[in-house]
Phi, psi and omega in degrees: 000079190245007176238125175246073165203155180293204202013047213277315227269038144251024149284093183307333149342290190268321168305339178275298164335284184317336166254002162288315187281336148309355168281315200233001170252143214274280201333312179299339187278318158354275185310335165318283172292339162327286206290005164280335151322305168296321182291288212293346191251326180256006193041273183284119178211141190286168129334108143324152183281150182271342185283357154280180172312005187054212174284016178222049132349091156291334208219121174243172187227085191274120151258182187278327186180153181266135170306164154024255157313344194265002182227156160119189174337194141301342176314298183333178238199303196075010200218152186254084159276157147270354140268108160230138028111002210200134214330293219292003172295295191296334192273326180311294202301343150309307184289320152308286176334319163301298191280008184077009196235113191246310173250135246046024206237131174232144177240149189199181197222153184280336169245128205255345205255137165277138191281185183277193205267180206066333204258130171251332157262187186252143130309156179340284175302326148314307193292312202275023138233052149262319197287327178270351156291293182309352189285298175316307169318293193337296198305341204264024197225051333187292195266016162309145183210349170204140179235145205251106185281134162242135191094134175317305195287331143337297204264351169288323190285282199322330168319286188304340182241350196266342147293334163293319177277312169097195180252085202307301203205174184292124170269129171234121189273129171215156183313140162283163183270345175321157170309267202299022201242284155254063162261001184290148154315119184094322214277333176311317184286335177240021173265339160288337183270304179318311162320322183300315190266006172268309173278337167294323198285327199260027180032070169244171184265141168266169177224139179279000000 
């Protein structure tokens, strides 16, 4: 959330900056070499955003699986963002926004490898060798204190995963952000208030 306005990184500008800055913010690098580790045993997997916390995360954001956007031309963005190019991006970075949560925040996928085309959900075995990556993550995040589910399928995987992992951090389950996810009456109010209740537990500061 390094912009104040959404989609910025469909800005040939801003998208190039962003990938400079991934090269040169000391919080990005760890991860950085994480995900070149992921490439090599899983192949294609976007970037953490470097304009987020880094390794001094308070708050991770588990979604399911990378979007879109996050593959494809130059256009693409290669980063797992919330300025990315795309509703459910744009509708998170609202949310955020709204709830006030600008910082400590890293967003990440449980299956971190773009699935093949067509396919949208992970299968079974994905999630469980998503779940021994993330195992390997966890530790590079030192001052984590809440992980935040977005999404069913984000909370079905982690279900499934989650003896393996143990008890990292405080779990707060919330609706994924896509439009159509909240567009049910309410649910846009209480995927903010989780954010919200993401940051007391992970003792980050809101902001108005």
């Amino acid at each position: 959330m390094h912009q104040v306005r959404p989609r910025s990184l469909a800005e040939p500008g801003e998208l190039q900056a962003r990938r400079a800055l991934l090269y040169t913010e000391p919080l990005s690098q760890p991860l950085r070499r994480y995900v070149a580790g992921l490439r090599d045993r899983r192949g294609d997997v976007p970037d953490f955003d470097p304009a987020e916390a880094g390794v001094e995360a308070r708050i991770l954001v588990l979604h399911d699986s990378p979007g879109a956007r996050t593959e494809g031309d130059e256009t693409a963005s290669r980063f797992v963002s919330v300025d990315n190019d795309d509703a459910a991006s744009e509708s998170m970075w609202q949310a955020r926004r709204e709830a006030g949560l600008r910082h400590g925040v890293l967003h990440w996928n449980i299956v971190p490898w773009h699935l093949p085309p067509a396919r949208t959900s992970p299968t079974a075995k994905e999630v469980a060798d998503g779940a021994a990556e993330l195992a390997a993550l966890l530790p590079l995040l030192g001052s984590l204190h809440a992980i935040v589910l977005s999404g069913r399928s984000a909370q079905r995987s982690w279900a499934k995963v989650s003896a393996r992992l143990g008890d990292a951090a405080a779990l707060v389950s919330t609706w994924h952000a896509s439009p159509g996810a909240v567009v049910v009456r309410g649910r846009r109010e209480e995927l903010v208030r989780d954010l919200q209740r993401a940051a007391e537990l992970a003792g980050v500061p809101l902001f108005p």
